[in-house]
Biopython code that builds the backbone (N, CA, C, O; Angstrom):
import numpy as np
from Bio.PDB.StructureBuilder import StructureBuilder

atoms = [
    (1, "UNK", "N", (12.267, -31.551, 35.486)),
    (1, "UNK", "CA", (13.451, -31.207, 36.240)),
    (1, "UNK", "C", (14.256, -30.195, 35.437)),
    (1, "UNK", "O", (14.388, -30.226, 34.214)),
    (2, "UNK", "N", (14.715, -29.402, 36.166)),
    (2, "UNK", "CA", (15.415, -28.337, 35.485)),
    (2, "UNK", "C", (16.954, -28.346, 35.206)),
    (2, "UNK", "O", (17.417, -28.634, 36.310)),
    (3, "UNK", "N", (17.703, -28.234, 34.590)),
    (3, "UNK", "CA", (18.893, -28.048, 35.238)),
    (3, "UNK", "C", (19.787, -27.305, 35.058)),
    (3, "UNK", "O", (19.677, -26.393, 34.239)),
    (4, "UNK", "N", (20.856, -27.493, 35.743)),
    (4, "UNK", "CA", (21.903, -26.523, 36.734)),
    (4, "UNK", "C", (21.995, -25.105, 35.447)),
    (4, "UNK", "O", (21.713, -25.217, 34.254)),
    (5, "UNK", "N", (22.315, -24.259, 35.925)),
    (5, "UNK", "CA", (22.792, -22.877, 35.415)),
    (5, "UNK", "C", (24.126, -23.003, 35.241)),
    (5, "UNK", "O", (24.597, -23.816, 36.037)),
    (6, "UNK", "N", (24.957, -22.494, 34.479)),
    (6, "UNK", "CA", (26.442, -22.519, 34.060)),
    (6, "UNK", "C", (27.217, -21.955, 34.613)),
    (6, "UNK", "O", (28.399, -22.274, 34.484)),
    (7, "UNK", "N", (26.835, -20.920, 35.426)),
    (7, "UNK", "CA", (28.014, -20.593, 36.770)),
    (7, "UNK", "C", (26.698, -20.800, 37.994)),
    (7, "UNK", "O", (26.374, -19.819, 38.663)),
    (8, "UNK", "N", (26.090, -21.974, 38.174)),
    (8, "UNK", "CA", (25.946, -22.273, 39.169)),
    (8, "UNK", "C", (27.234, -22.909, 40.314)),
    (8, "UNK", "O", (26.891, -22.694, 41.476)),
    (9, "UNK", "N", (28.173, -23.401, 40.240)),
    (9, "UNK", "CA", (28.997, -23.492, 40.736)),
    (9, "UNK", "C", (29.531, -22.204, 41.298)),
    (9, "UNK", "O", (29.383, -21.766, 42.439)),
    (10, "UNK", "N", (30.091, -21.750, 40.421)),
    (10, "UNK", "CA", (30.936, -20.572, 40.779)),
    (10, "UNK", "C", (30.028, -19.590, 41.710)),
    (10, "UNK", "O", (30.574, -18.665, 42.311)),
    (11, "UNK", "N", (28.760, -19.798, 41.804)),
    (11, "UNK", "CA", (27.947, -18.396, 42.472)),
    (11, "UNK", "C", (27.734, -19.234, 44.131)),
    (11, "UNK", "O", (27.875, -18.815, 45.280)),
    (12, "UNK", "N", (27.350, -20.530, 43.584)),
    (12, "UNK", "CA", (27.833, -21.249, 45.208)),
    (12, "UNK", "C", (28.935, -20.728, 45.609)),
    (12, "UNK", "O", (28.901, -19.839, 46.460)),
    (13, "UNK", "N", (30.080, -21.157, 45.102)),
    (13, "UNK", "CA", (31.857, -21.121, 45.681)),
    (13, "UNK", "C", (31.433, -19.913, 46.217)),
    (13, "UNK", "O", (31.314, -20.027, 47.437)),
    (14, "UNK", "N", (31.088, -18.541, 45.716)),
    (14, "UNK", "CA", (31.451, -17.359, 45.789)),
    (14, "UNK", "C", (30.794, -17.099, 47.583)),
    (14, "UNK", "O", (31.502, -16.762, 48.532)),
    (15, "UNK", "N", (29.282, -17.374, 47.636)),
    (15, "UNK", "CA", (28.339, -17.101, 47.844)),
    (15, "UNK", "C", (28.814, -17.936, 49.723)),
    (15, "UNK", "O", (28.458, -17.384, 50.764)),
    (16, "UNK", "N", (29.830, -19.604, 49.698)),
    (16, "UNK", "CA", (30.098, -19.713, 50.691)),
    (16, "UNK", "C", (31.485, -19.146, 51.335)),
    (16, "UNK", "O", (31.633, -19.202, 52.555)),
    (17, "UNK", "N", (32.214, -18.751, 50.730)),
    (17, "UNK", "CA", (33.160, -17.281, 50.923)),
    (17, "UNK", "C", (32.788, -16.861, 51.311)),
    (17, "UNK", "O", (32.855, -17.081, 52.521)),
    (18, "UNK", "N", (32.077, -15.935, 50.937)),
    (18, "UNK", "CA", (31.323, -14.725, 51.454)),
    (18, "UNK", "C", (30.770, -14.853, 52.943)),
    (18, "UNK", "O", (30.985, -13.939, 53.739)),
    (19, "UNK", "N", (29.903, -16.238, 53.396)),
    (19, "UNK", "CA", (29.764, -16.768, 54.453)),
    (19, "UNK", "C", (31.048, -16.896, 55.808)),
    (19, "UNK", "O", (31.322, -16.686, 56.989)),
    (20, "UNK", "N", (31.466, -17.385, 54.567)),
    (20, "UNK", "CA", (33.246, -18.098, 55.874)),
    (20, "UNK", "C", (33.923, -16.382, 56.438)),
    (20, "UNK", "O", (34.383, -15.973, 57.504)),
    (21, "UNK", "N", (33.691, -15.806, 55.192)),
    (21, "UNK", "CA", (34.053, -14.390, 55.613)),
    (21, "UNK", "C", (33.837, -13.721, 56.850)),
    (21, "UNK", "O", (34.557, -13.152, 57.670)),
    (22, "UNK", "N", (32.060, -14.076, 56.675)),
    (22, "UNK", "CA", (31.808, -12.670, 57.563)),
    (22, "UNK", "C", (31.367, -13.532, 59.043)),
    (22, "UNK", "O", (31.160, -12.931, 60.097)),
    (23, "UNK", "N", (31.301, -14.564, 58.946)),
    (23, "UNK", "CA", (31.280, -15.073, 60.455)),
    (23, "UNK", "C", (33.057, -15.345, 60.788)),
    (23, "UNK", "O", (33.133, -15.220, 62.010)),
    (24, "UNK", "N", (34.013, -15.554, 60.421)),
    (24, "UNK", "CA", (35.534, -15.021, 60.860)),
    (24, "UNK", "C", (35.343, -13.668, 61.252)),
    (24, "UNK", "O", (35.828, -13.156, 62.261)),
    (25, "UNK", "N", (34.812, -13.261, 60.636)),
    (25, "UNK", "CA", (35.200, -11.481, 60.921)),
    (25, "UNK", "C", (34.205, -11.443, 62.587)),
    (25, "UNK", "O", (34.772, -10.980, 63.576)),
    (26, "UNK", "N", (33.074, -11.854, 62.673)),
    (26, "UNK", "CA", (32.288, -12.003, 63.712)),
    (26, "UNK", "C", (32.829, -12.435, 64.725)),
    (26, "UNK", "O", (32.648, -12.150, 65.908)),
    (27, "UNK", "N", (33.472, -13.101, 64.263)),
    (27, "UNK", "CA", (34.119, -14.402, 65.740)),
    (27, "UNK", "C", (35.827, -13.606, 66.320)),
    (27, "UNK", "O", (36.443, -13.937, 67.333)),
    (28, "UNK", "N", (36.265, -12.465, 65.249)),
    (28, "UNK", "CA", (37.168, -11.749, 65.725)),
    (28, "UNK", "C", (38.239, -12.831, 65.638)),
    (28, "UNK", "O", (39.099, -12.943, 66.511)),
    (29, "UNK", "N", (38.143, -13.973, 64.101)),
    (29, "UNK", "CA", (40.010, -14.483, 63.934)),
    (29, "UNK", "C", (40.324, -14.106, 62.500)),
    (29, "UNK", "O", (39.669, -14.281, 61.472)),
    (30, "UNK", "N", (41.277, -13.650, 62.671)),
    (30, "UNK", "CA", (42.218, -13.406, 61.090)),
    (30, "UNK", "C", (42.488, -14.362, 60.189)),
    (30, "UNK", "O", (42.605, -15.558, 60.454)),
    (31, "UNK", "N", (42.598, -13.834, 59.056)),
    (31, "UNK", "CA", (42.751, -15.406, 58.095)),
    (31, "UNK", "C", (43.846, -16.041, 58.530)),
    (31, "UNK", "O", (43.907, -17.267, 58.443)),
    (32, "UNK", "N", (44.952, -15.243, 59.104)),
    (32, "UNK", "CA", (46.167, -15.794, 59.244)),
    (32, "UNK", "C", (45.867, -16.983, 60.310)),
    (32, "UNK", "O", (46.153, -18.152, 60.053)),
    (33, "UNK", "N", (45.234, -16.558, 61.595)),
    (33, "UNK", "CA", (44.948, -17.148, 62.685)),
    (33, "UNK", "C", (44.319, -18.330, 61.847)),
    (33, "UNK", "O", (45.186, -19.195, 61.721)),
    (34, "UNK", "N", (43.103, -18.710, 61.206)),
    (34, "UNK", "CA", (42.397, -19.798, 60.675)),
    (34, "UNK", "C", (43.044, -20.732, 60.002)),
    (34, "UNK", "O", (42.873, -21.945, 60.127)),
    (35, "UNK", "N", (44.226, -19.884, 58.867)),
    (35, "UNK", "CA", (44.899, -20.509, 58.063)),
    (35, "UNK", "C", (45.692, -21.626, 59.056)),
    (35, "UNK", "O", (45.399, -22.818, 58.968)),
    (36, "UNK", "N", (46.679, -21.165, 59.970)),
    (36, "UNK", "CA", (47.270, -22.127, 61.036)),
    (36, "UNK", "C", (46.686, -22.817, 61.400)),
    (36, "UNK", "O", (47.082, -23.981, 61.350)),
    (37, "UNK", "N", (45.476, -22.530, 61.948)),
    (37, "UNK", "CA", (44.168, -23.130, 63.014)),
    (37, "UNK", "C", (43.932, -24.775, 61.878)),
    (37, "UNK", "O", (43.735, -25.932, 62.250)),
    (38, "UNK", "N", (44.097, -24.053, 60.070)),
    (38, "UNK", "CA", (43.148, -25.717, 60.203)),
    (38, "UNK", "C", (44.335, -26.728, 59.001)),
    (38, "UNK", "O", (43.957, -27.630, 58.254)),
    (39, "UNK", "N", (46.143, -26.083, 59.185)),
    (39, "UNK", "CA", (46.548, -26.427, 58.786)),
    (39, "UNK", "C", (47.684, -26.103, 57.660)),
    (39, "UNK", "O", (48.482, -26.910, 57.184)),
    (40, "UNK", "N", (47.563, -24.831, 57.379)),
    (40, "UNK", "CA", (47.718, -24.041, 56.523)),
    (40, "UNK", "C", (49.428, -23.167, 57.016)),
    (40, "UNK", "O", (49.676, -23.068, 58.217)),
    (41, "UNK", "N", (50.437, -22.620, 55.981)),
    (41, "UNK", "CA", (50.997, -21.987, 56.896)),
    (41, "UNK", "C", (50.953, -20.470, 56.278)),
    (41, "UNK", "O", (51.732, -19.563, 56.571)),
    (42, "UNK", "N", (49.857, -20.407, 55.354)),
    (42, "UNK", "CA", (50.314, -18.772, 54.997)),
    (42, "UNK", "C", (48.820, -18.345, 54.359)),
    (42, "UNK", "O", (48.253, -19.119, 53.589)),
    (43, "UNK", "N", (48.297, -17.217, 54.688)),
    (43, "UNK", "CA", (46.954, -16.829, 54.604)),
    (43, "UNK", "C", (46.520, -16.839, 52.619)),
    (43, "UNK", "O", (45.504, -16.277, 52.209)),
    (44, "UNK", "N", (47.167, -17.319, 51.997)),
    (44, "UNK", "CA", (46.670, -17.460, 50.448)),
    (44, "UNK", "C", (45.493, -18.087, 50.475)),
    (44, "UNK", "O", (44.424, -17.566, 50.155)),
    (45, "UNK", "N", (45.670, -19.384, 50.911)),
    (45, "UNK", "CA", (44.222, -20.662, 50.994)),
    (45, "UNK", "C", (42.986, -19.770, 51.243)),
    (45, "UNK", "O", (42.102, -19.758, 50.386)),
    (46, "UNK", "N", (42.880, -19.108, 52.234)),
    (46, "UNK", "CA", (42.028, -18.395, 53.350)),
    (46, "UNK", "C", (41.304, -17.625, 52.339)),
    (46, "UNK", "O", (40.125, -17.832, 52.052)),
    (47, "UNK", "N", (42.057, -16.719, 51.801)),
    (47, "UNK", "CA", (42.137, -15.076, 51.122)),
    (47, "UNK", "C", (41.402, -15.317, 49.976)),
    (47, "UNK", "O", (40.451, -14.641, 49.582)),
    (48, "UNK", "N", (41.829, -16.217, 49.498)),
    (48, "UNK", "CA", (41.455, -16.721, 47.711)),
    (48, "UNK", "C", (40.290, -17.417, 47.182)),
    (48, "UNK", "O", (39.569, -17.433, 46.184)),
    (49, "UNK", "N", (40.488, -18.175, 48.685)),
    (49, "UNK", "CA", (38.590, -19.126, 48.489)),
    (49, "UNK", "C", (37.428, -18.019, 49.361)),
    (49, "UNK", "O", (36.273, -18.035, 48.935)),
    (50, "UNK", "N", (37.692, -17.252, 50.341)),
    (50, "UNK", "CA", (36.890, -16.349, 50.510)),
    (50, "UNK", "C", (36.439, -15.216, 49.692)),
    (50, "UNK", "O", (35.400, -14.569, 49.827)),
    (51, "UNK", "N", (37.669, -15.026, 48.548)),
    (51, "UNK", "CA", (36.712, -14.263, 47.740)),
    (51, "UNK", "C", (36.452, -15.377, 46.090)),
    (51, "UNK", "O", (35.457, -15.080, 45.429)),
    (52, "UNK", "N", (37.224, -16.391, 45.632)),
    (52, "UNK", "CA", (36.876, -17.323, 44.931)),
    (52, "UNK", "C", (38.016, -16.906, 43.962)),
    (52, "UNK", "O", (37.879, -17.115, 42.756)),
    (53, "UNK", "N", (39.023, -16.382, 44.406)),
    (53, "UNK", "CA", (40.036, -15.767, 43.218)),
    (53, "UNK", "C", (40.811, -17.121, 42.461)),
    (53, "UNK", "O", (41.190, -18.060, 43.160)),
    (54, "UNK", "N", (41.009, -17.122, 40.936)),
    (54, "UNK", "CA", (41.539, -18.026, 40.451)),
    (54, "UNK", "C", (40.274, -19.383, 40.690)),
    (54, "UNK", "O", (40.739, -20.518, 40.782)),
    (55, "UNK", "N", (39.206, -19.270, 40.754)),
    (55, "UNK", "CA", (38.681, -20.238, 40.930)),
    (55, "UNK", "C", (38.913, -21.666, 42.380)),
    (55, "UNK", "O", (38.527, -22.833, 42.453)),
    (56, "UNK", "N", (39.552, -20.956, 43.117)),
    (56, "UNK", "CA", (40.096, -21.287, 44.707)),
    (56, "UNK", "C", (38.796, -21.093, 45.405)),
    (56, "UNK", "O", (38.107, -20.073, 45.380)),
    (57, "UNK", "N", (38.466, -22.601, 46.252)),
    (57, "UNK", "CA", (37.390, -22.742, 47.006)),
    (57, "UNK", "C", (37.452, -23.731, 47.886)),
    (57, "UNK", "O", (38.078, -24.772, 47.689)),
    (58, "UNK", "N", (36.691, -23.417, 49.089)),
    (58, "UNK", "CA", (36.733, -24.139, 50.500)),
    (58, "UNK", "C", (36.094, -25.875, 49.764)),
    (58, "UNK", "O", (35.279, -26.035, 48.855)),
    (59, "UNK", "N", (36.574, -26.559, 50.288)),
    (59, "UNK", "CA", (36.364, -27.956, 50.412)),
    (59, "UNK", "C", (35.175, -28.213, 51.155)),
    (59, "UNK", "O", (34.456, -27.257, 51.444)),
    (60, "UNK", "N", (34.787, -29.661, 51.594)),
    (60, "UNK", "CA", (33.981, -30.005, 52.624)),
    (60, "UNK", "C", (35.032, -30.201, 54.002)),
    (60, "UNK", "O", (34.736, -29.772, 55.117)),
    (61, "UNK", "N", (36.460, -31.019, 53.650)),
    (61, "UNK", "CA", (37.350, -30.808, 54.797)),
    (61, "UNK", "C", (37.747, -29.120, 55.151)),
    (61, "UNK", "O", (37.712, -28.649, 56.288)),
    (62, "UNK", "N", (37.953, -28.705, 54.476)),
    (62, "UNK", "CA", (37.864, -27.299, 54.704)),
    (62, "UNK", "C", (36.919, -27.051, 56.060)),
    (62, "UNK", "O", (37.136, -27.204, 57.262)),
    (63, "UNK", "N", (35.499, -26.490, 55.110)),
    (63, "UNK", "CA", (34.750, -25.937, 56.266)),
    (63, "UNK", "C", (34.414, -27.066, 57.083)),
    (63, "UNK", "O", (33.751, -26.643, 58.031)),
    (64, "UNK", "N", (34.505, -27.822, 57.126)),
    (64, "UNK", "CA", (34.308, -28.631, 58.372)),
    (64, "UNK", "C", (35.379, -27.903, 59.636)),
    (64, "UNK", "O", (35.113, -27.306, 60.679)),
    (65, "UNK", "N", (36.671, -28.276, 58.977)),
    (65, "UNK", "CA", (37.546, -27.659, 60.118)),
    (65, "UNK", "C", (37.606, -26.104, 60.303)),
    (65, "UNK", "O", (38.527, -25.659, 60.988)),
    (66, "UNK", "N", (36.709, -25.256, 59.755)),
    (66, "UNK", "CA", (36.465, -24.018, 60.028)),
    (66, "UNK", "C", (35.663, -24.233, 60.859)),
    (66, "UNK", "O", (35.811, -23.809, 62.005)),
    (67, "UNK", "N", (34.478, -25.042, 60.431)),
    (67, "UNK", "CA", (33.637, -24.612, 61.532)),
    (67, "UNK", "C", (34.081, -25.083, 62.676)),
    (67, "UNK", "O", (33.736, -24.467, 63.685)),
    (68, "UNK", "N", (34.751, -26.006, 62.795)),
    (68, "UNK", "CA", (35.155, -26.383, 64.346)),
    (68, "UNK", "C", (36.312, -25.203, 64.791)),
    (68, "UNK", "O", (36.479, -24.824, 65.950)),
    (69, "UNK", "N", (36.963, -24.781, 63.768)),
    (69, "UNK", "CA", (37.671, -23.546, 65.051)),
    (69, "UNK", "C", (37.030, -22.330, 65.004)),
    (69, "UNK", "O", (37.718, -21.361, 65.323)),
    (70, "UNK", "N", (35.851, -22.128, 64.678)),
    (70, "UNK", "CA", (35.384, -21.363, 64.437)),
    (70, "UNK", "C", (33.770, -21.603, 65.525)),
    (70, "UNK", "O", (32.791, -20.860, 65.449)),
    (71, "UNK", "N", (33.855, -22.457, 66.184)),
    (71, "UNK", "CA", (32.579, -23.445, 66.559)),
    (71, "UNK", "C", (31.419, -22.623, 66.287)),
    (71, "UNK", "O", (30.979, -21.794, 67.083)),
    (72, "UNK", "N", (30.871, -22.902, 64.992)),
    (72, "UNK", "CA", (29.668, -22.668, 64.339)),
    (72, "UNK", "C", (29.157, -23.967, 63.873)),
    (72, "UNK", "O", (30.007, -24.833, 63.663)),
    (73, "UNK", "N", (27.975, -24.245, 63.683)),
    (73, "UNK", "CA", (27.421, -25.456, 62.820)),
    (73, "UNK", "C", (27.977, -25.094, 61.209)),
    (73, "UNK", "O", (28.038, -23.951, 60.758)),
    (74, "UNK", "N", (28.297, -26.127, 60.595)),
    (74, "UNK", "CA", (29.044, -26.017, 59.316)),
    (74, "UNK", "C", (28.010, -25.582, 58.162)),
    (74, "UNK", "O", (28.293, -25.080, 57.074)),
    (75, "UNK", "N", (26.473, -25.968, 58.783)),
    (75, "UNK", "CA", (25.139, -25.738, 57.861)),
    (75, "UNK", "C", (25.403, -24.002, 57.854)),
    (75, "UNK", "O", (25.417, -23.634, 56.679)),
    (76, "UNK", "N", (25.527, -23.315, 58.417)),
    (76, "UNK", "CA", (25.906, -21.504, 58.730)),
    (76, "UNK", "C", (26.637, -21.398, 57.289)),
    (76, "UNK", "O", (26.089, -20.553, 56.580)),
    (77, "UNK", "N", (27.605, -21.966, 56.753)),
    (77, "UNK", "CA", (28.436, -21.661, 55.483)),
    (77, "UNK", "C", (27.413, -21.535, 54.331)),
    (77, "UNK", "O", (27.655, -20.841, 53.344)),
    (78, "UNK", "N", (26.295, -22.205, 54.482)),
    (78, "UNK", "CA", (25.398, -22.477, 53.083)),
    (78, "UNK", "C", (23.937, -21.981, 53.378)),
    (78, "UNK", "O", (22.877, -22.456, 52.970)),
    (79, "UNK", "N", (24.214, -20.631, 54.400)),
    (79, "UNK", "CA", (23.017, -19.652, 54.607)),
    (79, "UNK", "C", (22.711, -18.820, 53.518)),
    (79, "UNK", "O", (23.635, -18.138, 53.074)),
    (80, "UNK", "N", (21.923, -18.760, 53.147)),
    (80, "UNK", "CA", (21.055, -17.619, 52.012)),
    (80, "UNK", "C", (21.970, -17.945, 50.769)),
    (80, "UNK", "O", (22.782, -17.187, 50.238)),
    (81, "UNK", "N", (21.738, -18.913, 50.511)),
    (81, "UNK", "CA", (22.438, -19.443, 48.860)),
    (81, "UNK", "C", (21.261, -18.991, 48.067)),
    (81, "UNK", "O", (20.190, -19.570, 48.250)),
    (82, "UNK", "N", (21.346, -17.991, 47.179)),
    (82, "UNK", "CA", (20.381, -17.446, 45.954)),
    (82, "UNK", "C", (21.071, -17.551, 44.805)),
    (82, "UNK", "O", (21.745, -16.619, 44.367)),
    (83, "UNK", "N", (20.917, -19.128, 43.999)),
    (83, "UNK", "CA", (21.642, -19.169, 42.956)),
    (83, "UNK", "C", (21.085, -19.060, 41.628)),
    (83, "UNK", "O", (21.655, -19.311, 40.566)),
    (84, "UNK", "N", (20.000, -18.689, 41.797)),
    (84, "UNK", "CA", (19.115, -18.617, 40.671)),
    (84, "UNK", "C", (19.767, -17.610, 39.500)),
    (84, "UNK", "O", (19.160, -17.413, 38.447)),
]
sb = StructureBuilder()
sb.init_structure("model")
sb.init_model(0)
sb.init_chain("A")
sb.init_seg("    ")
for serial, (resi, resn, name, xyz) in enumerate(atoms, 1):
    if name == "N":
        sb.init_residue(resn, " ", resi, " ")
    sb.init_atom(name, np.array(xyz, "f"), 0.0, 1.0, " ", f" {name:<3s}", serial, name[0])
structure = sb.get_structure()
């Protein structure tokens, strides 16, 4: 068994950002719009874990409630993970 790489974390975090990103951008809602949508009142949360700034990253409550206002399957966030 092998194990984990030392910014294996961080290349996940990054890597489901990047995801949450570009299907928002697809679905045509603004961070601002999402930020409200799953609770939020000001687009920082949104902004920071989509790109991983300060080490800021989506939860499992998170994308869960993305994907529901977002109605995508929540498995879509953890497409083409290459963490090697």
């Amino acid at each position: 068994m092998e194990l984990l790489k030392k910014d294996f974390s961080k290349k996940l975090h990054i890597k489901i950002g990047e995801n949450v990103k570009n299907i928002r951008k697809e679905k045509g809602v603004s961070q601002l719009k999402l930020a409200y949508a799953i609770g939020y009142k000001s687009v920082s949360p949104i902004s920071s874990a989509e790109v991983y700034y300060n080490n800021i990253h989506f939860n499992l409550e998170n994308l869960a409630k993305i994907a529901y206002v977002l109605d995508v399957d929540i498995c879509e966030f953890f497409k083409n993970l290459e963490l090697e």
